[in-house]
C-alpha positions, 0 to 999 in steps of 0.5 A: 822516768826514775826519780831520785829519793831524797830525805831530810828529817824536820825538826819542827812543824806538823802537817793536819787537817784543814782548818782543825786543831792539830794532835801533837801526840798523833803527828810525832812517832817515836822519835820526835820526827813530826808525820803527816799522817792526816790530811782531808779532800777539798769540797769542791763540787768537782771533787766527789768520788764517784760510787755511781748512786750518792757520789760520795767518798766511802769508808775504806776508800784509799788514795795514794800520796807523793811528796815532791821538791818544788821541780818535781824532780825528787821523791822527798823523804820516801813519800812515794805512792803512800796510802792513806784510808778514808776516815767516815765517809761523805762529800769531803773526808779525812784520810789517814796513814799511819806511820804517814809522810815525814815532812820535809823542812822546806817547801814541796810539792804534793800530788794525790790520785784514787783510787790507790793501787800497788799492783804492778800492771796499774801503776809503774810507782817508780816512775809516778805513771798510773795505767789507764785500762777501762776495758773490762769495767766488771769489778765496779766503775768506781774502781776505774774513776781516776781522780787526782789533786795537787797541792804546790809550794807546801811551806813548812809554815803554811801547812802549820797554820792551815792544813794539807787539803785536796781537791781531787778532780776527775780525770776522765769522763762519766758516761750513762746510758738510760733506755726511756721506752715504757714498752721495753721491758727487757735491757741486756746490755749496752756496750760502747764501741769505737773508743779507746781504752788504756792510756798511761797517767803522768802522777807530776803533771797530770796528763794522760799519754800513750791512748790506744787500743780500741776495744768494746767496752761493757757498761755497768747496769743500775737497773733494768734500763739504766747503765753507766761506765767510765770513758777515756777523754776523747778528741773524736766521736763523730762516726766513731763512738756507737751504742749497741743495745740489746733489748727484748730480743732486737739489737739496736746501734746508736752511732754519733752522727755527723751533725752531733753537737758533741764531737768530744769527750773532755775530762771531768764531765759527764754525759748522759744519752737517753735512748728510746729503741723500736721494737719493730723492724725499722726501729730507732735509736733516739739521742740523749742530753747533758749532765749533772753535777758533780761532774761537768755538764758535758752538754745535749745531744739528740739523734736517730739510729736504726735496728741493726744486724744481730749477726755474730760475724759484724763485730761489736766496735763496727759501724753498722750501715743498713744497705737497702734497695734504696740506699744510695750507694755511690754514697753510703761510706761518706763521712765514715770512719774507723771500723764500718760495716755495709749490712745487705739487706735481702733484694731480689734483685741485688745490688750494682755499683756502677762504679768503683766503690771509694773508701774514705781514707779515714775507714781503718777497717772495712766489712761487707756483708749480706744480713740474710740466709743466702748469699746477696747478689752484689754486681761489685766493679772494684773496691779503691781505698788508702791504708785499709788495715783490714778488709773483709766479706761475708754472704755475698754472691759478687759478679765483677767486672772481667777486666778489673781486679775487685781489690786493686792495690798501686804504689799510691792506693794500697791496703795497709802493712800487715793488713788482713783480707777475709772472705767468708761465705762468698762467691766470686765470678767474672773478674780478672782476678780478686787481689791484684798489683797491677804494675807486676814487678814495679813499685814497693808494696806493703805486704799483708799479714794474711789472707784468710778464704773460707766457705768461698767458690771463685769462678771463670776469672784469671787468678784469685791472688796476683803479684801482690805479698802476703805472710800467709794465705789459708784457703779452707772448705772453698773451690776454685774453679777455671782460671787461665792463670796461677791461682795464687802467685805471691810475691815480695813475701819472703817464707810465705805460708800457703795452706790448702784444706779440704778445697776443690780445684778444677779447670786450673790452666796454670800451676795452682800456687807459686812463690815468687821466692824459693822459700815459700812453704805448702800445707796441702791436706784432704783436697780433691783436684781435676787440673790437666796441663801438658807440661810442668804438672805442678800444683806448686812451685818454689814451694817446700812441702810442709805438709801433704796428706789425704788428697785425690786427683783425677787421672790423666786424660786419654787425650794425653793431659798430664794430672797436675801432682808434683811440687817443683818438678817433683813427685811428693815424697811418699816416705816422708809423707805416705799419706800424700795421695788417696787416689789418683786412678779415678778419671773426672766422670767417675769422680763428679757428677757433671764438672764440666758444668761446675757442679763438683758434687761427688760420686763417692762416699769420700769426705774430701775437697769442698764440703758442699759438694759431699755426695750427702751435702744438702 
């Protein structure tokens, strides 16, 4: 939106302060033409600035000015983003600009917002389009309190009887936070999660458009238990909007739940929680109520939480669902939305979905993760979902079901374009494969951003990666052991990116990691492998090497098994990568301590493949 500038120079009339007396000599430059250089804010209890403690204006406050025809259409006499300063401070106050506005001899349009920016990431002044990012909210709440007025169908003669008055209202939402326990002695922070955060605000009319961009937002603290931040106006919060505390050493989460009576957030009100957290375990998070003026009554909210995970890998702005041994599981994701996180408890005797684990369509993203040392034992058919834009796994030890891929994709059930799946710290064992599209060649697929394996060991299965796209997978400080087919076979990703680093392969039946394309590209570095087939000896194929270096290989059997070495029919070539094999003459005894039990511990003093198979790994 660009608005045209039109000017037309009065000959008479004076714009001032609301009910005052009218200074000719300070409304009239030096060529007679008469300046709005004065104008005050309305009293409307609505209207106060928010400076958190007294929520008055405060001298040096600054506002910016436009001046419209009556259609909005046209910037009149170059009134465009004006500054005008507070004059003293208080509930309602004067503000001044010197040289002002010229006013125009017919009837305008006014509007009025704070706080004044110029800078242009806050405001397109062109366009009268403000940008709203409420993210980083360190410089003072007050700076983010966005307020706006407008004055319509100004008359020459109206403004010289009566004045040029404001009455700014807030724009989006005031929200506190105080922790009530008297044994807590400790408040750190609190962060809102769950939200969004920027958004543009339309100067003519007063709208907010283009909210987006979830992001944790960190409340100011007042004093040692009592917080406040400035929130976007919110259409959703059930399951959605989380508290998370950290007080004396414990981390607790506060998620609206679904019975909350505030399923909102509306512009102008504000809303307090008071929040009472356990210091034990099994600690609570009790909910809060309403507000005061001068903003709206945003209304009364009770309810629970529970202590949560302090794990740095669950992510601030996740919903944290506590897994226990008598967490019903057929039922844990109902309700949820948005980003969720499944934190698994130590049980001794781990945990079995009997059946398929359905997401609901509206989790975007989705974490399942062990809260322990170890790795928590998790019997795990399938995983079902619609539109996963992220998936991922942390600390568990999960069996499958041998005929079943664990993350199942169709034409109809599918994760998200470019979506991303991670694994960390897991093991995977018995299962046909870990990501799979069933029909093979048939149907269209949403092909991922990446794939990203790390600290993993996948065990007697068909594949880890089948028929399904993604740009890139990178496999990391992982082993992977007796498949019968290709460990990873990517299809419909054009230039696939596969690395390989510092992983262990064995018992592989099949070439390691094939494109379905001809164009895929290899990184293969520091890797340690005991793959044998009879013919084609590939680690991969249709794959350029980018990248070959520091490798090992077990020798050829006696029994004849050729060593898989090459890619695409071809030997590596040492002059352009003459670092590509460390060794290759050492037979798989001489290499491991018993590989055909799985235990891939090395014999050498070598830093290659796996790390927790070093010879000094504990």
């Amino acid at each position: 939106m660009k608005l045209k500038h039109l000017f037309f120079f009065a000959v008479a009339g004076t714009l001032a302060v609301a009910c005052s007396e009218v200074n000719e000599n300070s409304l009239t430059d030096g060529d007679g033409q008469r300046m709005l250089r004065t104008i005050s804010s309305g009293n409307d209890r609505f209207s106060t600035r928010l400076n958190s403690e007294t929520s008055e204006w405060e001298s040096g406050d600054a506002i910016g000015i436009y001046m419209f025809d009556t259609e909005d259409k046209n910037v009149l006499n170059d009134a465009l983003n004006v500054k005008y300063t507070t004059i003293g401070e208080g509930l309602t106050v004067n503000f001044s600009s010197d040289p002002g506005i010229a006013i125009y001899d017919m009837p305008t349009n006014f509007v009025a917002y704070y706080p004044h920016a110029t800078s242009a990431d806050v405001i397109d002044a062109t366009a009268a389009l403000y940008k709203v990012d409420i993210s980083d909210q360190s410089n003072g709440i007050s700076a983010h309190d966005l307020m706006w007025a407008k004055a319509a169908n100004q008359s020459t003669e109206s403004l010289l009887a009566g004045g040029l008055a404001f009455t700014f209202h807030h724009q989006l939402v005031l929200l506190r936070v105080n922790i009530t326990n008297e044994n807590v002695s400790n408040v750190t922070s609190v962060t809102v999660g769950g939200i969004n955060t920027t958004a543009t605000f339309n100067l003519i009319d007063g709208t907010l458009n283009n909210i987006g961009t979830q992001k944790s937002v960190a409340l100011q603290k007042k004093d040692n238990k009592s917080f406040i931040g400035i929130m976007l106006p919110t259409e959703e919060l059930k399951n959605k909007l989380s508290l998370t505390i950290l007080a004396d050493g414990g981390k607790y989460r506060y998620t609206v739940p679904e019975t909350s009576k505030i399923d909102k957030f509306v512009a102008g009100n504000e809303y307090t929680f008071d929040i009472t957290v356990g210091k034990e375990t099994s600690g609570e998070v009790g909910g809060g109520s309403g507000s005061n003026t001068p903003w709206g009554d945003g209304g009364n909210e009770e309810g629970n939480g529970d202590k949560v995970s302090e794990k740095e890998a669950i992510p601030a702005d996740y919903a944290q669902k506590a897994i226990n041994a008598e967490t019903n599981l057929s039922t844990i994701l109902s309700g949820a939305s948005g980003k969720a996180a499944l934190v698994f408890a130590a049980n001794a005797d781990g945990y079995t979905f009997s059946d398929v684990m359905v997401v609901p369509e509206a989790v975007t993203e989705l974490l399942l993760i062990g809260d322990t040392e170890e790795q928590v034992k998790v019997n795990l058919k399938q995983i079902q979902y619609t539109g996963l834009q992220k998936i991922a796994l942390n600390n568990l030890d999960i069996t499958g079901d041998n005929s079943t891929a664990l993350l199942t994709n169709s034409e109809t059930a599918q994760l998200a374009t470019d979506a991303v799946v991670d694994f960390k710290k897991c093991n995977f064992t018995n299962m046909k494969t870990v990501c799979d599209w069933s029909t093979g060649d048939n149907g269209a697929q949403n092909v991922l951003s990446a794939v990203l394996i790390d600290d993993c060991q996948f065990v007697n299965m068909q594949s880890v990666f089948n028929y399904y796209g993604s740009k890139a997978i990178t496999i990391t400080n992982s082993t992977i052991y007796k498949m019968t087919e290709r460990a990873i076979y990517v299809k419909d990703a054009n230039s696939v990116v596969i690395t390989v680093e510092n992983c262990t392969l064995a018992d592989l039946a099949k070439t390691p990691f094939e494109s379905r394309y001809g164009n895929g590209n290899l990184y293969y570095k520091n890797n340690i492998s005991a793959c044998f087939v009879t013919s084609n000896p590939n680690i991969g194929y249709k794959m350029d090497v980018r990248e070959f270096s520091g490798n090992y290989a077990a020798a050829a059997t006696e029994a004849g098994q050729l060593a898989v070495l090459n890619v695409h029919g071809k030997a590596i070539d040492t002059n352009t990568f003459p670092n590509a094999w460390t060794d290759t003459s050492k037979t798989v005894a001489e290499l491991f301590e018993n590989a055909a039990n799985g235990n891939f511990k090395l014999k050498m003093d070598a830093q290659v493949g796996d790390p927790r198979w070093y010879k000094n790994a504990q």
